[in-house]
Backbone as numpy.savetxt, mean C-alpha at the origin, in Angstrom:
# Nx Ny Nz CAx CAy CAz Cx Cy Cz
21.67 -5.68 -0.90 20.44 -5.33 -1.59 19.24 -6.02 -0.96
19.74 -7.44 -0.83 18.44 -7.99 -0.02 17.83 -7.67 1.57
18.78 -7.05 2.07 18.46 -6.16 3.69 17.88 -5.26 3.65
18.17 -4.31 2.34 17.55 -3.46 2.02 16.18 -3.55 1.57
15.34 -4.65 0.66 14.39 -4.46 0.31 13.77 -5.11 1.63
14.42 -5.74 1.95 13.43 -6.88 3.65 12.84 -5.53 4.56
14.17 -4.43 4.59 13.64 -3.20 5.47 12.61 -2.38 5.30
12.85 -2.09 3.93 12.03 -1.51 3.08 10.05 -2.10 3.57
10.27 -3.46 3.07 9.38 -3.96 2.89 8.80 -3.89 4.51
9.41 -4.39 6.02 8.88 -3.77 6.61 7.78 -2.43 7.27
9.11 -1.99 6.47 8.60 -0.35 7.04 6.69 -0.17 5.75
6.52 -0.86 4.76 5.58 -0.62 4.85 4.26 -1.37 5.29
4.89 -2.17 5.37 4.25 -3.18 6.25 3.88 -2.58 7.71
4.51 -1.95 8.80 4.05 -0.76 9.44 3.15 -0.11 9.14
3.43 0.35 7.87 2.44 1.72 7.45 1.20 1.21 7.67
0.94 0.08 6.74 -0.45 -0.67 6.57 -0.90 -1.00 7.73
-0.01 -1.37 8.74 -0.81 -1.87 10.10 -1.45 -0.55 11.18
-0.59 -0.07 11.04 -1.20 1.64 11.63 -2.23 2.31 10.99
-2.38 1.55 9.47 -3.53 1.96 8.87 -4.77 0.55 8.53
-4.77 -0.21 9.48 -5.13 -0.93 10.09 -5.76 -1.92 8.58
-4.64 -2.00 8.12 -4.89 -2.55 6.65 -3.83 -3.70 7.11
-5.56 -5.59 6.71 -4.89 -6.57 7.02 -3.88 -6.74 5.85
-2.64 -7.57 5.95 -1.65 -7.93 4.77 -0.95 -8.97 4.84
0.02 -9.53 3.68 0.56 -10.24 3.39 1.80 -9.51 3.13
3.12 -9.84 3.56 4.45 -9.25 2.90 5.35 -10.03 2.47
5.85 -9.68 1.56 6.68 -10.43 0.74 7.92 -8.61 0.63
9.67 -9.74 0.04 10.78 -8.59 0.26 10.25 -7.47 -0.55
8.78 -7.75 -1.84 8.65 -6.35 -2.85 7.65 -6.21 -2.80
6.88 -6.80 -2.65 5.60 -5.78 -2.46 4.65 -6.40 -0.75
3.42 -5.36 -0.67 2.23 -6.10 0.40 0.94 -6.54 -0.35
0.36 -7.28 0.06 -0.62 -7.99 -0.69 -1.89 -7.53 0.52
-2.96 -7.09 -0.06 -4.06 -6.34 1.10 -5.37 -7.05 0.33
-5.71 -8.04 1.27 -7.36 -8.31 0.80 -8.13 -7.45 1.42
-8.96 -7.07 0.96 -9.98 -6.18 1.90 -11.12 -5.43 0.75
-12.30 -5.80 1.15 -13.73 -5.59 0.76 -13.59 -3.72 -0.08
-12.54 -3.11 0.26 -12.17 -1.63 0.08 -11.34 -1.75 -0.77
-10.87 -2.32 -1.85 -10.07 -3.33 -2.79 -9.69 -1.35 -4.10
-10.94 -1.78 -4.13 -12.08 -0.64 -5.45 -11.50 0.51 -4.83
-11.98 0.65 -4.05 -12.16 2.16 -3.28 -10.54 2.54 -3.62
-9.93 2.19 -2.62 -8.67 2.08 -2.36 -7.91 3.07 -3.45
-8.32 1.70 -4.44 -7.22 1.69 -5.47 -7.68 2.82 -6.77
-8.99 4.01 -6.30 -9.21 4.70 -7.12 -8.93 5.97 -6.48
-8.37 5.51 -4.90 -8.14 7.17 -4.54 -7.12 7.76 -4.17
-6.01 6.02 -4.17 -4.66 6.17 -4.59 -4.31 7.11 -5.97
-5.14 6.61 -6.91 -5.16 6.87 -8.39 -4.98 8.07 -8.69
-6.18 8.73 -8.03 -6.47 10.30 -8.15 -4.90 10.90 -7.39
-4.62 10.31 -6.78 -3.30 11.05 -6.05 -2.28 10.47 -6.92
-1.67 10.31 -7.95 -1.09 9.69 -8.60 -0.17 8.36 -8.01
-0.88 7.77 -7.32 0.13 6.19 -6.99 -0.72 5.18 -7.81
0.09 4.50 -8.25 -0.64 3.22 -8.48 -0.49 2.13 -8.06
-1.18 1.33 -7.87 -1.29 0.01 -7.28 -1.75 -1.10 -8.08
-1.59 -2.47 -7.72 -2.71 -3.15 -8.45 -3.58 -3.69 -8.15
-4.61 -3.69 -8.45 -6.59 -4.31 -8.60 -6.72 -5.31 -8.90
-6.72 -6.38 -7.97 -7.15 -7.65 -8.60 -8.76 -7.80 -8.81
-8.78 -8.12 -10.40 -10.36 -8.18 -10.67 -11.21 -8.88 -10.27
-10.90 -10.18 -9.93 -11.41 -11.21 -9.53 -11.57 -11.43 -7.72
-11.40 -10.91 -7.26 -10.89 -11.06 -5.61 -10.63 -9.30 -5.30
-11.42 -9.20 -4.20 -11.03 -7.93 -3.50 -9.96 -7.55 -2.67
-8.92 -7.38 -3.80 -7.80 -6.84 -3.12 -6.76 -6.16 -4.09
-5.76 -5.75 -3.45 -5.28 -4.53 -4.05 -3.50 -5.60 -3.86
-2.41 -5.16 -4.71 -0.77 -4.99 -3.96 -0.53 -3.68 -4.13
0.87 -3.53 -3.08 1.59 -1.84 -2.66 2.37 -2.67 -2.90
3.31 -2.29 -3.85 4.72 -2.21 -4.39 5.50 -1.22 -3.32
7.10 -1.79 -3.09 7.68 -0.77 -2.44 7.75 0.62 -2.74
7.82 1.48 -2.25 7.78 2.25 -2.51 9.14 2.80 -3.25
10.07 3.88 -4.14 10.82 3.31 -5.21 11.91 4.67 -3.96
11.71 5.52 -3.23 12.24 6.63 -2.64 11.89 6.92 -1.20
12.10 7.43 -0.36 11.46 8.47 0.88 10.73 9.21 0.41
10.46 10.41 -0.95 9.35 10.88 -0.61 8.58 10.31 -1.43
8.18 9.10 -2.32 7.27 8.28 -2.24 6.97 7.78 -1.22
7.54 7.34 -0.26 7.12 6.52 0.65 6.06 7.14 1.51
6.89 8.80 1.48 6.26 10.16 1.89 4.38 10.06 1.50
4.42 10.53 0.53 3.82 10.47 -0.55 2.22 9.20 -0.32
2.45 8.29 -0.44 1.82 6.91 0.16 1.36 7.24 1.41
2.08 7.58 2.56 1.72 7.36 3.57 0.82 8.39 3.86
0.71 9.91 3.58 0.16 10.82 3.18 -1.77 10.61 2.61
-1.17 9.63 1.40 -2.24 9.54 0.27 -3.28 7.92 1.66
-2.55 7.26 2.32 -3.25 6.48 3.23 -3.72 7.05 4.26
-3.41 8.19 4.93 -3.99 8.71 6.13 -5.19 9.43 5.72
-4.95 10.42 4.44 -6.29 11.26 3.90 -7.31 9.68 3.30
-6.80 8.95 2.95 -7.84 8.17 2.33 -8.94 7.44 3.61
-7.97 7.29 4.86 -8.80 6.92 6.28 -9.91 7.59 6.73
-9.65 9.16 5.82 -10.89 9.70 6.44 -11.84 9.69 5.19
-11.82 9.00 4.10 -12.90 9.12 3.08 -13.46 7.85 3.44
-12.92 6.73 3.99 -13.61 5.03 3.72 -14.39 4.90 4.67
């Protein structure tokens, strides 16, 4: 189980770097500071993912993703969001 979430957690850890989103990873979720905190996390929203908003500090976490086509799904909802920010 634990190889599995370490992989997991990689692979989105990838995602974020190709989407040139700085991070923090841990085996369950990524931790993303970034000034786009807000943005982000309202246009995830509209696409139904959620994330969480830290109120205090500009930044967002990505929870693993729970499937492939979530993961689908995410990676999708991050490439269209590259061209709104």
């Amino acid at each position: 189980m634990r190889a599995h979430l370490n992989s997991q957690s990689i692979l989105l850890s990838d995602l974020l770097e190709r989407m040139h989103l700085p991070h923090a990873r841990t085996p369950l979720f990524c931790y993303v500071p970034t000034a786009s905190a807000e943005q982000i996390y309202r246009l995830l929203a509209q696409q139904g993912i959620l994330i969480r908003l830290f109120e205090h500090i500009p930044a967002i976490r990505i929870g693993l993703p729970p499937n492939q086509a979530a993961a689908h799904r995410l990676e999708a909802a991050l490439h269209d969001m590259t061209a709104r920010i």
